[in-house]
TORKOL-4160 file (C-alpha; in steps of 0.2 Angstrom, whole numbers, padded with zeros to 4 digits, m for minus):
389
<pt num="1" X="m0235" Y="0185" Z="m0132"/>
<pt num="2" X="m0241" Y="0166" Z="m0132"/>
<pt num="3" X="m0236" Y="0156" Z="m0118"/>
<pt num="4" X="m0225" Y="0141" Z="m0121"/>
<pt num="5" X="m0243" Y="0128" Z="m0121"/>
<pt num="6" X="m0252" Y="0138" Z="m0131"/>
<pt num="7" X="m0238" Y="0137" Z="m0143"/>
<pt num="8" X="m0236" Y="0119" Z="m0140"/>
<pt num="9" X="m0255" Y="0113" Z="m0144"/>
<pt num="10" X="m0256" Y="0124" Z="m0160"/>
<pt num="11" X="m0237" Y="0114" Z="m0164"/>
<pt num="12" X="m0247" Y="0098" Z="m0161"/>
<pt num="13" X="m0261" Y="0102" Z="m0174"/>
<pt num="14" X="m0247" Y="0103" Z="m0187"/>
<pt num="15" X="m0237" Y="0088" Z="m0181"/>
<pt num="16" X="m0252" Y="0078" Z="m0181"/>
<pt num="17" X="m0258" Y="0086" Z="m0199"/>
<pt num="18" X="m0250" Y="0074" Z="m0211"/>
<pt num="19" X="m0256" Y="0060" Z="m0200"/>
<pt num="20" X="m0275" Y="0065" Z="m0201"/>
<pt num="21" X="m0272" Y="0067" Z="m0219"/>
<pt num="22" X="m0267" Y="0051" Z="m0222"/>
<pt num="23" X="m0281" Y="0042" Z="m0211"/>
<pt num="24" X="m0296" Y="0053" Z="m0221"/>
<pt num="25" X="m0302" Y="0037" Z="m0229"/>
<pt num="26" X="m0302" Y="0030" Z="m0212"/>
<pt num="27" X="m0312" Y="0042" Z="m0207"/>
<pt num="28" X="m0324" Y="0044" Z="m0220"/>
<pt num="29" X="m0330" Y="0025" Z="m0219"/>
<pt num="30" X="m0328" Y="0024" Z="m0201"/>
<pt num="31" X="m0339" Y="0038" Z="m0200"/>
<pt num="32" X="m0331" Y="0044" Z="m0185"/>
<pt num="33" X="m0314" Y="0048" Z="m0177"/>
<pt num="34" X="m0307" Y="0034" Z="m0176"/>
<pt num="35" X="m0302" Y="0030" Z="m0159"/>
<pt num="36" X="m0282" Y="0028" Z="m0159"/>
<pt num="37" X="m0285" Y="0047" Z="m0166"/>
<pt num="38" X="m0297" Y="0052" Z="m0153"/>
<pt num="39" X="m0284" Y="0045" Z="m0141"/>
<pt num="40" X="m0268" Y="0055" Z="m0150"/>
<pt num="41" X="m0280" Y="0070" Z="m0152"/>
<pt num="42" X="m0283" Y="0070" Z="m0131"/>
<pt num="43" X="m0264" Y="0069" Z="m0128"/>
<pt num="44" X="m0262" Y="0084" Z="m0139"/>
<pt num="45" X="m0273" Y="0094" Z="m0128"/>
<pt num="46" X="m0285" Y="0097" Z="m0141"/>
<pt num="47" X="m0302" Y="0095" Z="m0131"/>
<pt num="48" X="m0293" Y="0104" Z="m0114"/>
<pt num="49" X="m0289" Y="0121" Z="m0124"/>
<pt num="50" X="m0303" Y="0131" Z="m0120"/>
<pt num="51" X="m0305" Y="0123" Z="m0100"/>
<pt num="52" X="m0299" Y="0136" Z="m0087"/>
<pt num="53" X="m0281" Y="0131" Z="m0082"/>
<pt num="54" X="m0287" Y="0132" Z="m0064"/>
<pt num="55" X="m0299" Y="0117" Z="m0068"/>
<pt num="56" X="m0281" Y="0109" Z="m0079"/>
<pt num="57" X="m0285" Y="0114" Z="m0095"/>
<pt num="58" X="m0273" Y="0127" Z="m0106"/>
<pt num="59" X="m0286" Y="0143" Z="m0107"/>
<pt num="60" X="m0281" Y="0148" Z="m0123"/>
<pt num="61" X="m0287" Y="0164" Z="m0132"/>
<pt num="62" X="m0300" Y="0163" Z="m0147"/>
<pt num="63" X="m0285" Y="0166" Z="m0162"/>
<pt num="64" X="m0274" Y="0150" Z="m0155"/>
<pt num="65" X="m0291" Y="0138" Z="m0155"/>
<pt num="66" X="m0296" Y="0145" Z="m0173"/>
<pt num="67" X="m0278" Y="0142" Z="m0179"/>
<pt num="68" X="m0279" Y="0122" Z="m0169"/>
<pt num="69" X="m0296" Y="0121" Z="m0181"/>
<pt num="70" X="m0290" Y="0128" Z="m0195"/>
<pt num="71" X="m0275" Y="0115" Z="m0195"/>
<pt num="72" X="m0284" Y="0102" Z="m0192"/>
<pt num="73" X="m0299" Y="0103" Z="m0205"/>
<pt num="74" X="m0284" Y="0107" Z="m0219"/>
<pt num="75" X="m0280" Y="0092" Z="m0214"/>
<pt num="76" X="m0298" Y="0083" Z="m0215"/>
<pt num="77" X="m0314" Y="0092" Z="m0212"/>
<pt num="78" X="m0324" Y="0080" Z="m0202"/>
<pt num="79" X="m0309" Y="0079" Z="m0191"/>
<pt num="80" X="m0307" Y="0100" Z="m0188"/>
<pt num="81" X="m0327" Y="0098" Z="m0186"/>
<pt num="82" X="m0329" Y="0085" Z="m0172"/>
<pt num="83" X="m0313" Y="0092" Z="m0164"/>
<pt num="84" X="m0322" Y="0108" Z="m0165"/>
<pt num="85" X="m0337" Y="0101" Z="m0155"/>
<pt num="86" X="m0327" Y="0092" Z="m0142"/>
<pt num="87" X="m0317" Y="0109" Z="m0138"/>
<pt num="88" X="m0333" Y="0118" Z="m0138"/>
<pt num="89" X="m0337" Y="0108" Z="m0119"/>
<pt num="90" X="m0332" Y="0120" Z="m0108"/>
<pt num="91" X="m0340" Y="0134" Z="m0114"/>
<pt num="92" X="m0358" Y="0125" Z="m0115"/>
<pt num="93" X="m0352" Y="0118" Z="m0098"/>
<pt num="94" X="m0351" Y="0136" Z="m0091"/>
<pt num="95" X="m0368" Y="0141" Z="m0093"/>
<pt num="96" X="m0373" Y="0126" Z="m0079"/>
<pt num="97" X="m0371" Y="0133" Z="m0061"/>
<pt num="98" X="m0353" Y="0134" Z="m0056"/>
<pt num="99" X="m0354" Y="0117" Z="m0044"/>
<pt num="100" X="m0360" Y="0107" Z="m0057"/>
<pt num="101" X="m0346" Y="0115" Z="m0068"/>
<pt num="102" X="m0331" Y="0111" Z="m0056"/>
<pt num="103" X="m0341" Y="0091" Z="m0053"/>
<pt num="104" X="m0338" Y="0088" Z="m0070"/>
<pt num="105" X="m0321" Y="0092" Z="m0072"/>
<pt num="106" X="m0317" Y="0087" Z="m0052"/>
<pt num="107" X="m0308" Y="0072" Z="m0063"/>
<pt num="108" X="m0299" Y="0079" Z="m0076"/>
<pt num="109" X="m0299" Y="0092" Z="m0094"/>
<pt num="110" X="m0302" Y="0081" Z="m0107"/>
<pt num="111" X="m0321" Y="0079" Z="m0104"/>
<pt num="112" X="m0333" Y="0081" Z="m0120"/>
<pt num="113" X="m0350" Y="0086" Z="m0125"/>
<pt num="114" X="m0361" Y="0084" Z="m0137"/>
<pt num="115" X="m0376" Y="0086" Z="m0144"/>
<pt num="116" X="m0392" Y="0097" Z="m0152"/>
<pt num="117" X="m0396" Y="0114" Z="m0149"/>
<pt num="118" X="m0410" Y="0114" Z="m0160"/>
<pt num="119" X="m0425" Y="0112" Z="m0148"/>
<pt num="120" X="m0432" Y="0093" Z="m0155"/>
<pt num="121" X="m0440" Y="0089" Z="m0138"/>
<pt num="122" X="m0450" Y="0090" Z="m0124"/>
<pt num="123" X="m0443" Y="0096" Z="m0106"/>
<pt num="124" X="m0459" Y="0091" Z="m0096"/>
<pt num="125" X="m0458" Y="0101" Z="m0079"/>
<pt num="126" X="m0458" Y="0092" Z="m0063"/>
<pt num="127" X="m0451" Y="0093" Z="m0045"/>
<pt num="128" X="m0433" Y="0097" Z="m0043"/>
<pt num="129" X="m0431" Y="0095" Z="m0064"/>
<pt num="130" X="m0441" Y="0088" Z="m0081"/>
<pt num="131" X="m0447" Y="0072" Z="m0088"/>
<pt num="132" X="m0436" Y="0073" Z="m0106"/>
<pt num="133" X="m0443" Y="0064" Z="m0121"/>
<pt num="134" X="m0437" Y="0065" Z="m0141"/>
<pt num="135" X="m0427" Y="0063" Z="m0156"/>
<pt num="136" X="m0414" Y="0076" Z="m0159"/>
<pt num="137" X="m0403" Y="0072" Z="m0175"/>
<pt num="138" X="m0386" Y="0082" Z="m0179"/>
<pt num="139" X="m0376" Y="0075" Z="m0165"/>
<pt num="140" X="m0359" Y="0076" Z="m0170"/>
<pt num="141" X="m0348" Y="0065" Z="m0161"/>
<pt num="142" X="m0357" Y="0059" Z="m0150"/>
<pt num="143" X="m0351" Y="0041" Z="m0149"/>
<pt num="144" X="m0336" Y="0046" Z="m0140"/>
<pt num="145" X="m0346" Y="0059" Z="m0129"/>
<pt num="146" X="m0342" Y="0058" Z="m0110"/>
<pt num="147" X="m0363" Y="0070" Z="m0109"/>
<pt num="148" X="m0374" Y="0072" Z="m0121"/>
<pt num="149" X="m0387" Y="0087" Z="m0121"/>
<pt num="150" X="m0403" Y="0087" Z="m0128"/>
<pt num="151" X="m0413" Y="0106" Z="m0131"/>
<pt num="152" X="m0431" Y="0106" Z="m0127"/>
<pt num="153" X="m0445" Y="0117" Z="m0127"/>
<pt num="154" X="m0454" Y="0119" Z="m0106"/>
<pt num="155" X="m0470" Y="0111" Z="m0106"/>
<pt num="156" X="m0480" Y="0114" Z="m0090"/>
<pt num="157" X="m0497" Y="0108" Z="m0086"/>
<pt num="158" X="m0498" Y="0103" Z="m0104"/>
<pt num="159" X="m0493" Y="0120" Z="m0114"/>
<pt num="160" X="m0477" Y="0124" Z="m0117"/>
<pt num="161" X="m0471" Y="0138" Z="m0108"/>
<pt num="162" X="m0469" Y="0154" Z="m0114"/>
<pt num="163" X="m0452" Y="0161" Z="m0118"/>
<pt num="164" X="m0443" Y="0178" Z="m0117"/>
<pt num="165" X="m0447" Y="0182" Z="m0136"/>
<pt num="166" X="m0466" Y="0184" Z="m0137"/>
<pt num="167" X="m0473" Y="0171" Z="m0145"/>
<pt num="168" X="m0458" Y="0158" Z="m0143"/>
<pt num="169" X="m0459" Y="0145" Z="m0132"/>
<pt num="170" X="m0446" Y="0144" Z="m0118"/>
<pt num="171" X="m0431" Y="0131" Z="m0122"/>
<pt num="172" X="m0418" Y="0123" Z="m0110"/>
<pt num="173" X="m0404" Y="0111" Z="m0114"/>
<pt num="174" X="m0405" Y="0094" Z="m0103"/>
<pt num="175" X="m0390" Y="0085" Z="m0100"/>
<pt num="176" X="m0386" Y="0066" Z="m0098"/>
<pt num="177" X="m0370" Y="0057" Z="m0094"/>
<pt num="178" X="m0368" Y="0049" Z="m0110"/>
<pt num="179" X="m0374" Y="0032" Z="m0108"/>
<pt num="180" X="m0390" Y="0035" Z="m0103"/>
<pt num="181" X="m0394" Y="0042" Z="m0122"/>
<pt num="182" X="m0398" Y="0031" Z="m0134"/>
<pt num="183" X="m0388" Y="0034" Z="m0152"/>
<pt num="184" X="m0399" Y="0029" Z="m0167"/>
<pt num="185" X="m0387" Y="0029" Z="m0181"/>
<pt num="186" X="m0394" Y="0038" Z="m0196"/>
<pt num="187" X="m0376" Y="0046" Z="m0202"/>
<pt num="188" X="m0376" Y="0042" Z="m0222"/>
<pt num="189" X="m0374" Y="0059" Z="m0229"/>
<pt num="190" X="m0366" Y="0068" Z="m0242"/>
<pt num="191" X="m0351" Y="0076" Z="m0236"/>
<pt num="192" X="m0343" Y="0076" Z="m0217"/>
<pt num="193" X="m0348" Y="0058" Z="m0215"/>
<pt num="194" X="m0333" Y="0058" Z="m0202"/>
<pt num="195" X="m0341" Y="0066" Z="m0188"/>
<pt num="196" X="m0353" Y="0053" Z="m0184"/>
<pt num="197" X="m0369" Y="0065" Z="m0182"/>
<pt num="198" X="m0383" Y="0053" Z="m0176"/>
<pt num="199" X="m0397" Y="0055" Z="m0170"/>
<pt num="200" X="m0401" Y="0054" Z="m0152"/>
<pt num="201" X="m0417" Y="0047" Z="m0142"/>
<pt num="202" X="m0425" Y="0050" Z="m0123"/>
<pt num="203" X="m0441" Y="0043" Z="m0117"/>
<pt num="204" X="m0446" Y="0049" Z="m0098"/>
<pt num="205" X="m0430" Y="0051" Z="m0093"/>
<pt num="206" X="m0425" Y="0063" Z="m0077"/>
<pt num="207" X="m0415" Y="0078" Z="m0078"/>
<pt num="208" X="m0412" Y="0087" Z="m0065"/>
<pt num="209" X="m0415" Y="0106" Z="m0063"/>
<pt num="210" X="m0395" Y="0109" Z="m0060"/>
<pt num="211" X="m0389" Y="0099" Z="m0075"/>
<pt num="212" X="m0401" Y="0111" Z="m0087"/>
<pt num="213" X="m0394" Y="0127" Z="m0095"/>
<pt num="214" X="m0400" Y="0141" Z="m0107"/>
<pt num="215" X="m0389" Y="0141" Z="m0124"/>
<pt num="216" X="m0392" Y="0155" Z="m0131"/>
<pt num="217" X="m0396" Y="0166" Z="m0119"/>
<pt num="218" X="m0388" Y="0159" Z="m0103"/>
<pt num="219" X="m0374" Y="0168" Z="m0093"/>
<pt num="220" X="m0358" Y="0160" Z="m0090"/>
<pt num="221" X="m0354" Y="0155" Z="m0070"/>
<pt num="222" X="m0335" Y="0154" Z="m0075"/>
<pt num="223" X="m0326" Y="0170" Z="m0077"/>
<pt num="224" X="m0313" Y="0176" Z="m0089"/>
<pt num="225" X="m0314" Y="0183" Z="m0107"/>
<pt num="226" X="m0314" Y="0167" Z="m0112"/>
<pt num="227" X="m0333" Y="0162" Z="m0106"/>
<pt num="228" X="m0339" Y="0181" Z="m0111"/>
<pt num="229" X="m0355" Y="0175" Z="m0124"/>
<pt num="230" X="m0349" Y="0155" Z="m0126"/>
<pt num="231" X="m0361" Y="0154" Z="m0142"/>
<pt num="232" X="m0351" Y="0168" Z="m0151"/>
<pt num="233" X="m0335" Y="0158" Z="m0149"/>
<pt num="234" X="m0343" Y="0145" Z="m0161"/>
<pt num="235" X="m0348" Y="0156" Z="m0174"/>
<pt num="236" X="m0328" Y="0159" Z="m0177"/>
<pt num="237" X="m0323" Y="0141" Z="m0173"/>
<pt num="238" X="m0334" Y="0136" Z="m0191"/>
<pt num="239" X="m0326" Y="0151" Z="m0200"/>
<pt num="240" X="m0310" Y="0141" Z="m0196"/>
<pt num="241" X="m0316" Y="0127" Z="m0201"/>
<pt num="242" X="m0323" Y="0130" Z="m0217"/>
<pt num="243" X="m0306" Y="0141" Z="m0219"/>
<pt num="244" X="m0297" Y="0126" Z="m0216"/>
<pt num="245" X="m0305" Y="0114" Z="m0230"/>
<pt num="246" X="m0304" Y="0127" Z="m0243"/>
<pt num="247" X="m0287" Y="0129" Z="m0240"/>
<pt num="248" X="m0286" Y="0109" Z="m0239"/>
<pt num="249" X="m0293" Y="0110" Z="m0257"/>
<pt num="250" X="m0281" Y="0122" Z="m0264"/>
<pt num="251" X="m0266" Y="0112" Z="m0256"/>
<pt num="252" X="m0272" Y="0096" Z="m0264"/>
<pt num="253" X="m0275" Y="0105" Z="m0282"/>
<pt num="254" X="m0257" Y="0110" Z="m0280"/>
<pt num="255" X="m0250" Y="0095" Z="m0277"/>
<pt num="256" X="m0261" Y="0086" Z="m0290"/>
<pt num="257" X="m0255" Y="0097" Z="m0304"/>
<pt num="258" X="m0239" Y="0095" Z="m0299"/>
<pt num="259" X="m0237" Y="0080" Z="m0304"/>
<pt num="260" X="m0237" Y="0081" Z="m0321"/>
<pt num="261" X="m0257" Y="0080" Z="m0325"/>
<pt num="262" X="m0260" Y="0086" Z="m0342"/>
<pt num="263" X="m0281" Y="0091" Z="m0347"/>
<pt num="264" X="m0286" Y="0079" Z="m0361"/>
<pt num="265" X="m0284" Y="0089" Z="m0379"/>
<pt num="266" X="m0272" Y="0103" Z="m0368"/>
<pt num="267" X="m0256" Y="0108" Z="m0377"/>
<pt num="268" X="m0246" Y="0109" Z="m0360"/>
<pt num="269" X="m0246" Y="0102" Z="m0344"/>
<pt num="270" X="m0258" Y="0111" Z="m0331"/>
<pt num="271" X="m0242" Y="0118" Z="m0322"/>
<pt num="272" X="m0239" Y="0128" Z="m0336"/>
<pt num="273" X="m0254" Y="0135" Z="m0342"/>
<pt num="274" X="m0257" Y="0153" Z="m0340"/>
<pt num="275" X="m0275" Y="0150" Z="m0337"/>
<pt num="276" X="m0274" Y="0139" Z="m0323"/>
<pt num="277" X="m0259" Y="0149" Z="m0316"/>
<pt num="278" X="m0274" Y="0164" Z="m0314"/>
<pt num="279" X="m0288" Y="0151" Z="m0306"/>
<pt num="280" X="m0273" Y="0145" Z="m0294"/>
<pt num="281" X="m0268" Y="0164" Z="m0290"/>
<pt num="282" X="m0288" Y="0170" Z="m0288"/>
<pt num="283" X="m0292" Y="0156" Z="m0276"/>
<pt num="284" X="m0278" Y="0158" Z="m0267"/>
<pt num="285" X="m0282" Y="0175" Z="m0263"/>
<pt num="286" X="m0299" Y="0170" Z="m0259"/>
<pt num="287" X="m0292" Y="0159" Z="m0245"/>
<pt num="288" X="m0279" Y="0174" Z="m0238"/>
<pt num="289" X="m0293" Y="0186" Z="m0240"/>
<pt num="290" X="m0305" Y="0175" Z="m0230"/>
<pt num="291" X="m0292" Y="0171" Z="m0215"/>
<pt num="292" X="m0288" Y="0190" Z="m0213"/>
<pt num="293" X="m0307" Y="0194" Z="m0209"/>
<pt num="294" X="m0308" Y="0179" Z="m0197"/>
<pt num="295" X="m0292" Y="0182" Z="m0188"/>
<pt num="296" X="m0296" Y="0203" Z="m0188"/>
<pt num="297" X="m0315" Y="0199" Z="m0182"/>
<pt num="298" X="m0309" Y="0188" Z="m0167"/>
<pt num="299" X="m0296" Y="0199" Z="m0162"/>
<pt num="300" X="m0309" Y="0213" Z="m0164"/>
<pt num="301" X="m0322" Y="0201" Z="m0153"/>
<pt num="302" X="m0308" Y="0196" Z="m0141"/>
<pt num="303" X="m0303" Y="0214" Z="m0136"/>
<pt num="304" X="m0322" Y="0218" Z="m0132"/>
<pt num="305" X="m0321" Y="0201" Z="m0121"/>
<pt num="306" X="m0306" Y="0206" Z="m0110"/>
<pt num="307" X="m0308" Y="0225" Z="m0109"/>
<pt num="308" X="m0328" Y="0228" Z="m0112"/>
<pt num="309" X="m0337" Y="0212" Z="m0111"/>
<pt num="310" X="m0353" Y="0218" Z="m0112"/>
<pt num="311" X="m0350" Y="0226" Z="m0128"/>
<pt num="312" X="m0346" Y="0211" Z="m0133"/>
<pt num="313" X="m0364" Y="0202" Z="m0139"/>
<pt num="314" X="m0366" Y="0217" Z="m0149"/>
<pt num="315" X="m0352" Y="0210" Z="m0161"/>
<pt num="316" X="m0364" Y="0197" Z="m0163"/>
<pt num="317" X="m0372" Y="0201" Z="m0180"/>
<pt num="318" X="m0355" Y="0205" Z="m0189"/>
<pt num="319" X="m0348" Y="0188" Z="m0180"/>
<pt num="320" X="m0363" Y="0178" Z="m0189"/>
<pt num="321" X="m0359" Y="0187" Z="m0207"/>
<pt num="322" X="m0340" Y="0184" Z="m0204"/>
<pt num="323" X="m0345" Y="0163" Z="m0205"/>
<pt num="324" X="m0359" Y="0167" Z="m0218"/>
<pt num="325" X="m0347" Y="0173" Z="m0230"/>
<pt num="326" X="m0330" Y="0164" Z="m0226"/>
<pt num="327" X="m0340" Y="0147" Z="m0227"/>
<pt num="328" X="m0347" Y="0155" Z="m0244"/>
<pt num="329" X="m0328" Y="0161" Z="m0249"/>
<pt num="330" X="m0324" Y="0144" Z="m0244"/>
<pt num="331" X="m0337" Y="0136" Z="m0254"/>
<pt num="332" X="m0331" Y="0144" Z="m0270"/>
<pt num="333" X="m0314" Y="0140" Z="m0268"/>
<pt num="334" X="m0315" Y="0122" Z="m0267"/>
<pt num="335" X="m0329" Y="0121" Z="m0284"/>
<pt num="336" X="m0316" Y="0131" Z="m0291"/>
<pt num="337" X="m0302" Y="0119" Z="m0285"/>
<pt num="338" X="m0313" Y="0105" Z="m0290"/>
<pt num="339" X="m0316" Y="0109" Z="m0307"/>
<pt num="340" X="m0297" Y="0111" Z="m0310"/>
<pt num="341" X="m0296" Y="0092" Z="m0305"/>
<pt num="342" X="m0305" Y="0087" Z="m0320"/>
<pt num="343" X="m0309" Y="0070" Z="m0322"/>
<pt num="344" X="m0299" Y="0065" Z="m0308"/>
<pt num="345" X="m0310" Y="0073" Z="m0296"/>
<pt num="346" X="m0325" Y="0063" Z="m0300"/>
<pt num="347" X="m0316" Y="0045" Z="m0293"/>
<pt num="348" X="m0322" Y="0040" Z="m0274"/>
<pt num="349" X="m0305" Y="0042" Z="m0266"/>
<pt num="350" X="m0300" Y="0060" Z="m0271"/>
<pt num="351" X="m0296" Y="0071" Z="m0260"/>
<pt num="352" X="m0305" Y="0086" Z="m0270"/>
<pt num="353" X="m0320" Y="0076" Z="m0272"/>
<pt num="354" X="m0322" Y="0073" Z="m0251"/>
<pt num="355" X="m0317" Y="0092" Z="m0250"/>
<pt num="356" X="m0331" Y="0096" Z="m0262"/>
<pt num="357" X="m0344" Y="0087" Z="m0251"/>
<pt num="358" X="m0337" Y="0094" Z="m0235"/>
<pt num="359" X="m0340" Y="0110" Z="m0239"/>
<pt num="360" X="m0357" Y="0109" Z="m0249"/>
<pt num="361" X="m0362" Y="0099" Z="m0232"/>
<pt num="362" X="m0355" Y="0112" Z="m0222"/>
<pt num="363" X="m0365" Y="0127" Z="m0231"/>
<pt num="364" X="m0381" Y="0117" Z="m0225"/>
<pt num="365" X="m0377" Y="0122" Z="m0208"/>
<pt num="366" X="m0391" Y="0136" Z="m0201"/>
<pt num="367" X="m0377" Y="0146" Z="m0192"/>
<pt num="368" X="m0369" Y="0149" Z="m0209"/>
<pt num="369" X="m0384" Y="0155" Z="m0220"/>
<pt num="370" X="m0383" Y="0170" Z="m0231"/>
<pt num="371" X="m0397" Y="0178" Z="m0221"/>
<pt num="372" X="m0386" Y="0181" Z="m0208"/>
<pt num="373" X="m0381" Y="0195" Z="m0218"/>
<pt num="374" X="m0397" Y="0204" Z="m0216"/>
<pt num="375" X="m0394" Y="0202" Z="m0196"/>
<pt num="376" X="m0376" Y="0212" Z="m0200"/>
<pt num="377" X="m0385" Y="0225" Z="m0213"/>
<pt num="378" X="m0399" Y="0226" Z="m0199"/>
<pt num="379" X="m0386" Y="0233" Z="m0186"/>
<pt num="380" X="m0380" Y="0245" Z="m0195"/>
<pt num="381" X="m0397" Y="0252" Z="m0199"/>
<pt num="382" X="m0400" Y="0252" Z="m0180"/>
<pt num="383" X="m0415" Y="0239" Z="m0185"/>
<pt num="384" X="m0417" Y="0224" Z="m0174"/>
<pt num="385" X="m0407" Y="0212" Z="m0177"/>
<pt num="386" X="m0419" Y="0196" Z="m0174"/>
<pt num="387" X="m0412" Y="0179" Z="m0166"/>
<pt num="388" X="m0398" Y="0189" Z="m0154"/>
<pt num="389" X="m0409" Y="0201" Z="m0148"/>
């Protein structure tokens, strides 16, 4: 049974729906949540769901989060996308020893991160921490960021230093209290052009060894189910994103052909045409079909964090071909939904045309690549399953 304020934060996703809905062109040309939002979104509790509720957060379970993301994206997809990052802090927070966890949220939850995880400079090795140099691009929402981390690969005495993996260098995420990271601003994209994902830039700058951490392969310092393998909440938190703008899509198609639109050359309105009547029916089953795999797979992955949690990385590879296929589901369903719109989905302006780029923008995303599919088939063969092993 959920408690009374994690029904209350999932509430607030659905009060404040029609008001993210109606601030998307906002949004879009701001290229970033505006900051009256950011402000409504923080009193919702948004970016405090996930923090332990002994550091005054709410320590909700993975199902209420997804379902808070879901909401959101439906209502705009760069908004369910950079929310998504900012509720992501605490479990990226977790993996830095426990100290430095309980400094940064000595002043309150609502405390974000953001950032790059794919390793775009160098971490050069000195006493007590690294010298921290490069460009890293893909950092959503960073202007509104309390820290901002930057992955690395180790370089020592001029080589880098060899990782776990033979053959891979080893990488370490640095962080830096926002204002010492420079934002280049290089966000002019096709699709999600809400979440403000610059670039970032360090020259020589000091990190010290306690504010570094392992993404991928770090271990928590926080206990709970709900910091058992902090990486794998993400893959589930895009599912319910992209769930979230396909179903956006379908609720705008519905509401477009409601209104009386008639296809040039057609004898009757859409509303009545058997053969839109079967698109309308296919995708939405597409959506319901895609929202009972994600809910069943973070149940499943949510049971193997509170009563076996070392079984739970080995969820790992069906996690990552949950998202590869509801973000491909998802994909479908909006071309189709696009389509529908006809002509009227061409104009800057349409909801089914921002939808469209979302979601072709979304599918560039590396964690939701088909070949993750071969990690799942891979498992079941008993093969290694690469990147999480």
């Amino acid at each position: 049974m959920k408690s009374a304020e994690t029904t209350k934060v999932v509430q607030a996703a659905r009060d404040l729906a029609p008001v993210i809905a109606a601030r998307a062109a906002d949004i879009e040309s701001g290229r970033r949540l505006p900051v009256d939002l950011l402000a409504q979104f923080k009193q919702a509790g948004f970016f405090r769901a996930f923090v332990p509720r002994s550091h005054g957060g709410l320590e909700v379970d993975p199902r209420t989060g997804c379902e808070v993301l879901e909401t959101l994206a439906r209502a705009d997809g760069a908004a369910g996308w950079t929310t998504m990052i900012g509720m992501e802090s605490p479990h990226l927070f977790a993996l830095l020893p426990r100290e430095r966890f309980d400094a940064i949220y000595s002043a309150g939850p609502d405390v974000i991160v953001g950032g790059a995880f794919n390793a775009q400079g160098q971490a050069v090795v000195e006493k007590g921490g690294y010298r921290v140099s490069g460009r890293w691009g893909f950092a959503s929402g960073c202007e509104h960021c309390d820290w901002l981390l930057a992955n690395c690969v180790i370089v020592r005495d001029g080589q880098p230093r060899p990782g776990p993996v033979p053959g891979v260098p080893q990488t370490r995420a640095m962080l830096f209290p926002a204002r010492e990271v420079r934002i280049i601003d290089t966000w002019n994209v096709l699709g999600l052009r809400g979440t403000g994902s610059h670039d970032l830039a360090l020259e020589a700058a000091f990190c010290p060894e306690e504010n570094t951490f392992d993404i991928f392969a770090g271990t928590s310092t926080v206990p709970g189910p709900g910091f058992v393998a902090p990486v794998l909440h993400f893959v589930l938190h895009m599912s319910a994103v992209s769930l979230g703008i396909a179903q956006g899509a379908v609720d705008d198609l519905v509401k477009l052909v409601t209104t009386g639109k008639r296809r040039m050359y057609a004898r009757v309105p859409l509303i009545e045409s058997p053969v839109f009547q079967l698109e309308l029916g296919r995708v939405d089953t597409s959506v319901r079909a895609a929202r009972a795999l994600l809910y069943s797979t973070v149940e499943e992955f949510w049971s193997a964090c509170v009563n076996d949690p070392a079984s739970a990385v080995l969820l790992a590879p069906r996690l990552s071909a949950t998202l590869a296929w509801v973000a491909e589901n998802a994909s479908g369903v909006v071309e189709t939904c696009y389509r529908a719109g006809g002509a009227s989905s061409l104009k800057d302006g349409s909801l089914l045309q921002m939808r469209f780029r979302d979601i072709y923008t979304f599918r560039q995303h590396a964690a939701a690549a088909e070949g993750w599919f071969g990690q799942a088939g891979a498992s079941l063969l008993g093969q290694p399953t690469g990147f999480w092993t």
